[in-house]
C-alpha positions in Angstrom: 0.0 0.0 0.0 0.7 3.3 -0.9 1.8 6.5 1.6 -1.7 8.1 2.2 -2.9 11.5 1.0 -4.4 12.4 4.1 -5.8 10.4 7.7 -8.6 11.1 8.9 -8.8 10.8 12.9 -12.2 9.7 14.7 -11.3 10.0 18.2 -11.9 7.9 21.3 -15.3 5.9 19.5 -17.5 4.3 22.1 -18.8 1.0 20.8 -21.2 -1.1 22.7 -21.9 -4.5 22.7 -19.2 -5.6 19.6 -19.2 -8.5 18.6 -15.9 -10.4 20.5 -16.1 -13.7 18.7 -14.1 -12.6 15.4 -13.6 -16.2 14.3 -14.5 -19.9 14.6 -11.4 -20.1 16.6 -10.7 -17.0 18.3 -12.6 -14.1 20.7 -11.5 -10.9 22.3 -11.1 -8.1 20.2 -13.3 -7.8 16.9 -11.5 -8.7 13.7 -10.2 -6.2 11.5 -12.6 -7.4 8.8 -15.4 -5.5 10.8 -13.6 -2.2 10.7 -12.5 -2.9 7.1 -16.5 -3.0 6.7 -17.1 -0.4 8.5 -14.6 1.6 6.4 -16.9 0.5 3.3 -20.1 1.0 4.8 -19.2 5.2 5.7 -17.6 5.8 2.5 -21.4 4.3 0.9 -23.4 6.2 3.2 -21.4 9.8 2.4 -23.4 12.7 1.0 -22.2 13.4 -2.9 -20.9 16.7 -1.8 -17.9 14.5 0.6 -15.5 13.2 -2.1 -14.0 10.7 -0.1 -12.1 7.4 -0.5 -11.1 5.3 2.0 -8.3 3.4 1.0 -7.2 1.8 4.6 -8.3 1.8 8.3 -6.1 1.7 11.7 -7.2 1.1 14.8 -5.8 1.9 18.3 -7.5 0.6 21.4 -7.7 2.9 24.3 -10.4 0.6 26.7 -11.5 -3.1 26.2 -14.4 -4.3 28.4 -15.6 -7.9 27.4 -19.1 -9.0 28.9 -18.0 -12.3 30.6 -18.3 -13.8 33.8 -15.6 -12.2 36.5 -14.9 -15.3 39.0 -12.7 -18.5 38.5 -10.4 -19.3 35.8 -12.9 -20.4 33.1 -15.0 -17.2 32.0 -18.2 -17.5 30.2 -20.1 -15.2 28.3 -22.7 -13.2 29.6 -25.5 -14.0 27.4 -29.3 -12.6 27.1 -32.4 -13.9 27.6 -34.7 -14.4 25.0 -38.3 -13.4 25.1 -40.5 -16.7 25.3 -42.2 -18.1 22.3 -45.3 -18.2 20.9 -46.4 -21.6 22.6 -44.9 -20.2 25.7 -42.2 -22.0 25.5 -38.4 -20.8 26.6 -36.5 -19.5 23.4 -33.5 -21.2 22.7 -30.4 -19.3 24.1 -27.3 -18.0 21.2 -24.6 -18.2 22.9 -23.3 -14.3 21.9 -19.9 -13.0 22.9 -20.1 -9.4 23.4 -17.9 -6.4 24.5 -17.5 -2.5 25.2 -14.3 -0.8 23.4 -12.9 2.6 23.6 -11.1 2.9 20.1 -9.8 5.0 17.6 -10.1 4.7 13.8 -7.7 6.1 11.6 -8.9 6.3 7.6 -6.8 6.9 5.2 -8.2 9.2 3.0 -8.0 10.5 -0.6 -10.6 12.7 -3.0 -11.2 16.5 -3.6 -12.0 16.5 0.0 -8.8 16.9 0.9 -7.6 20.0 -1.1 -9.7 22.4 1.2 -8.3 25.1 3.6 -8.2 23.7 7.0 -11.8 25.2 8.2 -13.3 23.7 5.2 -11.3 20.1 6.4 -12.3 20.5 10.2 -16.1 20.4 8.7 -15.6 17.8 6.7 -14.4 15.7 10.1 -16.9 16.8 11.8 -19.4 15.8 9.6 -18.5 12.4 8.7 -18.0 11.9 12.5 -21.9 12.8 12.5 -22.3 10.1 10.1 -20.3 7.5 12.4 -22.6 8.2 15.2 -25.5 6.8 13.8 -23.5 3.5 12.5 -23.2 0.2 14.1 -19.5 -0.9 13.7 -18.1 -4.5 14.5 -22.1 -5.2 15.2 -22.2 -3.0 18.0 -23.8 1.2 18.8 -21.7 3.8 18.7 -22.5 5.8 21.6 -22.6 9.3 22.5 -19.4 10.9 24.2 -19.6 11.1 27.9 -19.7 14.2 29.7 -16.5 16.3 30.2 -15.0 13.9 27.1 -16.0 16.8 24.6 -12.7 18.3 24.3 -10.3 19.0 21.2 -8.3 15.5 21.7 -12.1 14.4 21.0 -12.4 15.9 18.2 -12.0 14.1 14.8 -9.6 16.1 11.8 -8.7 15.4 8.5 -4.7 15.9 8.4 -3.2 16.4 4.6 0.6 14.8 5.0 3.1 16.4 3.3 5.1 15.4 0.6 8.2 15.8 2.5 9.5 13.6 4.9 10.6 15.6 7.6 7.4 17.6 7.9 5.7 14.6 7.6 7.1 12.9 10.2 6.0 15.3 12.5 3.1 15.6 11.5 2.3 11.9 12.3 4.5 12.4 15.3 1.9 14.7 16.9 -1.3 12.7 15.6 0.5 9.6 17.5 0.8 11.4 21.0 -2.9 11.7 20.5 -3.2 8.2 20.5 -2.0 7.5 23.8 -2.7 6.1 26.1 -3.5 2.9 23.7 -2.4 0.1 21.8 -2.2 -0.3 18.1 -3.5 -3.8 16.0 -0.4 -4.6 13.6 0.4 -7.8 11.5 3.1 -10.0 12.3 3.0 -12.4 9.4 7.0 -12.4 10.2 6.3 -14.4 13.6 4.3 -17.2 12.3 6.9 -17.7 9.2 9.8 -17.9 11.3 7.8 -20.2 13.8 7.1 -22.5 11.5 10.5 -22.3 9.9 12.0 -23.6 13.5 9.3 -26.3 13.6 10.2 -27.7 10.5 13.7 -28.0 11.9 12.8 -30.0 14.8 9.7 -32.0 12.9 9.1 -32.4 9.1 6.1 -32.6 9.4 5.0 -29.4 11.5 2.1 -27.6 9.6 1.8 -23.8 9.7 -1.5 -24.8 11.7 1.2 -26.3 14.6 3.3 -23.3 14.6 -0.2 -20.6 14.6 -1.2 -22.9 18.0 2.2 -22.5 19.0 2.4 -18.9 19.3 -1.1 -18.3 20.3 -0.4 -19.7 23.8 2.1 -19.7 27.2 4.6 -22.7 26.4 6.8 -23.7 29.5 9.9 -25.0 28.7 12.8 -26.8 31.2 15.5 -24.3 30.7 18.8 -22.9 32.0 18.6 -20.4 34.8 21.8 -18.0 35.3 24.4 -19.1 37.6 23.3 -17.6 41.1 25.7 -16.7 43.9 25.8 -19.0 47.3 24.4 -17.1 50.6 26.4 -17.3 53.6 29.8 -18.4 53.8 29.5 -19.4 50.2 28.9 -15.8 49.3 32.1 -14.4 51.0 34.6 -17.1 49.6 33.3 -16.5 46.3 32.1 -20.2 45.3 29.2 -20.0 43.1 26.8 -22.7 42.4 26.8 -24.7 39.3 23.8 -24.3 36.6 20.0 -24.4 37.6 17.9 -25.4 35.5 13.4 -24.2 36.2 10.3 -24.4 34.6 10.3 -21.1 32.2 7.4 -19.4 30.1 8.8 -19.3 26.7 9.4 -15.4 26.0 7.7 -13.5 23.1 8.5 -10.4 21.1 6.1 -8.7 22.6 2.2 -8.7 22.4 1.5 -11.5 20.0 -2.1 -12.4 19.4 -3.6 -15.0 17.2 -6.1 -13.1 15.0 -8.0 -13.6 11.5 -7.2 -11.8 8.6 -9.5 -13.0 5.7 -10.9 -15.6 4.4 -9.7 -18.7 1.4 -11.9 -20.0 -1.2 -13.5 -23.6 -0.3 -15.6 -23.7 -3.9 -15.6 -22.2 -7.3 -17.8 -18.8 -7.9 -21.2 -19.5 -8.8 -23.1 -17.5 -10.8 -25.3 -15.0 -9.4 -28.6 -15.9 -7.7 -28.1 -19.6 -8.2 -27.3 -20.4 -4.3 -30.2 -20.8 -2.4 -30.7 -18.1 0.7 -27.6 -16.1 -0.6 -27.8 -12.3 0.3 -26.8 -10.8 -2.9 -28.9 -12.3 -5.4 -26.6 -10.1 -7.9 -23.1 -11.0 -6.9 -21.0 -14.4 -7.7 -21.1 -16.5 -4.7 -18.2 -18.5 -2.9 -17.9 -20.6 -0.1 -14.9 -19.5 1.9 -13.4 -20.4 5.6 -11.2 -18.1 7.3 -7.4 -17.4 7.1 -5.6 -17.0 10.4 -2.0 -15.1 11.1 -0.4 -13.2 14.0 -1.5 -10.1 15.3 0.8 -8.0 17.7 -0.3 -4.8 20.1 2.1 -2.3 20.6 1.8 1.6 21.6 1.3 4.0 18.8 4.7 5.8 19.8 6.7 3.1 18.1 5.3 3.4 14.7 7.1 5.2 12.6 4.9 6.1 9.1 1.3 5.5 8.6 1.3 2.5 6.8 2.6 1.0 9.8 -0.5 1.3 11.5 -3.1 1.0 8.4 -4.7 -2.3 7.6 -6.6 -2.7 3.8 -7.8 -5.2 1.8 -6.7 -7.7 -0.7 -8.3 -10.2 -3.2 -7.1 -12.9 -6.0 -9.7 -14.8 -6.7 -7.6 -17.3 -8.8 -5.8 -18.2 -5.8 -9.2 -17.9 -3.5 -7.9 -15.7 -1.4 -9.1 -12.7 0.2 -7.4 -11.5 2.9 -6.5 -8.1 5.3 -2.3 -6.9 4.9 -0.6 -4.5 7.5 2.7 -3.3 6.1 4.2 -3.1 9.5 7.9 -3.4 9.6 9.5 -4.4 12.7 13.1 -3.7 11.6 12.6 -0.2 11.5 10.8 0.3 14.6 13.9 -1.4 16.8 
């Protein structure tokens, strides 16, 4: 992807009652195919006067409440009852994972829009932020600010980048150190890669599936413990102890999550309207299961350009995929 034209900021979003199942396999934070829809869904709903395009979509989480049990070790959702039927009977319960976020979207943003002085761009924010308000985003409300919130880090603004790099890196500087406190979503394909790479070397026959597993949970591992110095007597002729070895949580780069990132073709396209119950009776139709990769949180102070942050989408339908890319590049963050 492309440096952006412009970003367009929508400050400190409440969002109640997401959706926290993203996937067959995982829960917690909503997948960034909801925000990518999101991203669609505003730029459809924009007044012909707003020319617009979203080409990508960041998000930074400032507060993460999931609706689950609070005792013991195993949580549960916290799930609704439904009204009773018409026999009088009890409804059947869905089981529903839900959650409250305090997040952050960053757009990136191109169109006429964007060549207005910066009165004419600060209406243009605020306006489309008017449009958010009345959207549901990862399947859950947007929700008014809360009182005393309504200040200028709350407010959203359309930022033109410039064209050279200095200026432009403060510029993204100062829209960063609005971002905190918070964590940023990035893809780590790199992780999973180089996992499976070492599980290759130990087994042959390690799938990518192994090495995603792997890295989604706390491994302990017998290993070596630094030489440690005798108390007592010990300590004051110098005699050390020999090497310890202790049950050890395997250490990880950072904040690595398992998340999913699209989704892989399971059929060919059929044409349109010949699948029964299909939702676009217009549109080819395709079975399709979802693709999994590595996710990692870090603070928005350690990105360094916007692409960094921004997640879009991408599609080859020979192949059958469709899937989400970050360009985040570790190597230049340190």
């Amino acid at each position: 992807m492309s440096e952006p034209e412009a970003l367009l900021v929508l400050p400190h979003l409440r969002i109640q009652n997401a959706n926290a199942i993203s996937s067959p396999m995982t829960w917690g934070f909503p997948a960034m195919s909801a925000f990518v829809g999101a991203m669609h869904a505003l730029e459809r709903k924009l007044p012909e006067h707003l020319n617009l395009v979203f080409t990508g979509v960041g998000v930074v989480c400032h507060g993460f409440d999931a609706q689950t049990t609070q005792g013991g070790f195993t949580k549960s959702f916290l799930l609704t009852r439904n009204p009773v039927g018409k026999d009088g009977g009890t409804a059947a319960i869905v089981e529903e994972g839900r959650v409250h976020l305090d997040v952050t979207l960053v757009l990136a943003v191109e169109g006429a829009a964007c060549d207005g002085d910066p009165q004419d761009r600060e209406a243009v924010a605020e306006e489309v932020m008017r449009i958010v308000s009345g959207m549901r985003i990862a399947g859950g409300s947007v929700m008014p600010a809360l009182p005393g919130q309504k200040n200028s880090r709350q407010r959203a603004r359309l930022t033109v980048l410039s064209e050279h790099d200095e200026e432009r890196a403060t510029q993204f500087l100062r829209l960063r150190r609005g971002w905190l406190p918070g964590f940023a979503l990035v893809g780590r394909d790199d992780l999973l890669a180089q996992r499976f790479a070492e599980l290759q070397e130990e087994d042959p026959n390690a799938t990518e599936l192994d090495a995603w597993l792997d890295c989604s949970r706390l491994t302990l591992h017998y290993a070596l413990e630094s030489p440690t110095t005798r108390k007592g007597q010990g300590e004051d002729n110098g005699e050390r102890e020999g090497p310890t070895f202790a049950w050890q949580v395997r250490k990880s780069p950072g904040w690595v999550v398992p998340i999913p990132v699209g989704y892989g073709a399971l059929s060919s396209c059929y044409e349109p309207g010949s699948v029964t119950n299909a939702r676009d009776a217009t549109t080819p139709f395709r079975f399709v299961e979802s693709l999994y990769s590595l996710g990692q949180w870090i603070s928005p102070h350690r990105l360094d350009r916007p692409g960094d942050l921004l997640w879009y989408p991408t599609s080859d339908p020979d192949a059958g995929l469709y899937r989400l890319c970050n360009d985040y590049q570790p190597s230049l963050n340190g």
